[in-house]
C-alpha positions in Angstrom: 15.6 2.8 -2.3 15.7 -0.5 0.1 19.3 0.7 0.8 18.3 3.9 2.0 14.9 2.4 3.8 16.8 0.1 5.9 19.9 2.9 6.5 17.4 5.8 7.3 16.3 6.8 11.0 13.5 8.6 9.8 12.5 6.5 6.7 9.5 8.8 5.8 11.7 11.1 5.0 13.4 9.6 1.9 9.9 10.0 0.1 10.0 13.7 0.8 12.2 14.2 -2.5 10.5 11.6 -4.5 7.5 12.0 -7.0 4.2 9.9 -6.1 3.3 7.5 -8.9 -0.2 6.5 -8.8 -1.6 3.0 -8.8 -5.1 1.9 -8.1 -6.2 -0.2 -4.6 -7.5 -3.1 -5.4 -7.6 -5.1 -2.0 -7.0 -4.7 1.6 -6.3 -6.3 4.9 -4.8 -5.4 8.3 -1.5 -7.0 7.0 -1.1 -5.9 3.5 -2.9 -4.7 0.0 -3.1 -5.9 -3.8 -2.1 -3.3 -6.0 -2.3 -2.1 -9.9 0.4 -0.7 -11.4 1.9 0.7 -14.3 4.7 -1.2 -13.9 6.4 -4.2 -12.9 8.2 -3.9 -9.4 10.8 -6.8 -8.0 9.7 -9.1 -5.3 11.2 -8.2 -2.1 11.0 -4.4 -3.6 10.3 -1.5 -0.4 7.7 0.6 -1.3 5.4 3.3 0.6 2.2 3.7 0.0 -0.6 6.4 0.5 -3.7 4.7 1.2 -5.4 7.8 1.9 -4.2 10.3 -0.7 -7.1 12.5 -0.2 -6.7 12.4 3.9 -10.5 12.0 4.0 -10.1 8.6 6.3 -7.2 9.0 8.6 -5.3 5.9 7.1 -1.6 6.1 7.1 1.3 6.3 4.7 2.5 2.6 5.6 5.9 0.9 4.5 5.3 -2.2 2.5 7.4 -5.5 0.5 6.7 -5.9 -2.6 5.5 -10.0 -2.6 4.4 -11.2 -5.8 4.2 -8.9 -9.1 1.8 -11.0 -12.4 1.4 -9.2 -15.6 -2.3 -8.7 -16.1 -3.6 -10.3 -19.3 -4.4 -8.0 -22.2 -3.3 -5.0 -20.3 -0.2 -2.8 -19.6 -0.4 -3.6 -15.8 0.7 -5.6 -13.3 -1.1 -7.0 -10.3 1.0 -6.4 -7.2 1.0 -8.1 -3.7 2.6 -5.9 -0.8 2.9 -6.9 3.1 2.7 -4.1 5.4 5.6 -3.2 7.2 6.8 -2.3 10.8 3.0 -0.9 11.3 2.2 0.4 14.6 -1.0 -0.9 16.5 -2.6 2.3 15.8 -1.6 2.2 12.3 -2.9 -1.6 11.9 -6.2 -0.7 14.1 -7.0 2.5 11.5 -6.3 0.3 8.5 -8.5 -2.9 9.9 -11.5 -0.5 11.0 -11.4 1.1 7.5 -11.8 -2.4 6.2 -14.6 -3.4 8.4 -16.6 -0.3 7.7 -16.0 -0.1 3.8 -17.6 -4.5 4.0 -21.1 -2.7 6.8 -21.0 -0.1 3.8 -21.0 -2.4 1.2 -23.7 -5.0 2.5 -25.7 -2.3 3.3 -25.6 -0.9 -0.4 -26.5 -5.2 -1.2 
């Protein structure tokens, strides 16, 4: 798929014809997220991720790298690091006021 990614015009596209696998969010920042997944992904691996399957925040679809992938002990996942990708400044805004408001939430609930 990095083939295609780089080749594409519209790169969103490509993920048209594919089938979503599911991983859980386990961290995020304006620049990039820490991941759970089923499986083990190469570094330098392009990936797109959903960080708002359910549309309730606005957040967008963003293109990401693949940094680091560790094994998690005892279990059948794997720990993945991802930097965003060609973000716009709207994309990267949405993403870092998300993060801001989940942390008020959060020490509120404290």
């Amino acid at each position: 798929m990095d083939e295609q990614m780089r080749q594409a015009e519209d790169p969103f596209r490509i993920i048209d014809n594919r089938m979503p696998e599911r991983a859980r969010l386990e961290d995020i920042s304006g620049g990039g997220a820490s991941i759970i997944f089923h499986r083990s992904l190469s570094s330098t691996k392009g990936i797109f991720i959903n960080l708002d399957p359910g549309r309730t925040y606005g957040l967008p679809i963003v293109r990401g790298t693949v940094i680091r992938s560790k094994r998690r002990s005892r279990m059948d996942r794997w720990a993945m690091s991802i930097r965003f990708e060609d973000l716009r400044p709207s994309e990267h805004q949405k993403i870092v006021s998300h993060v801001f408001m989940k942390e008020r939430d959060q020490l509120k609930i404290a």
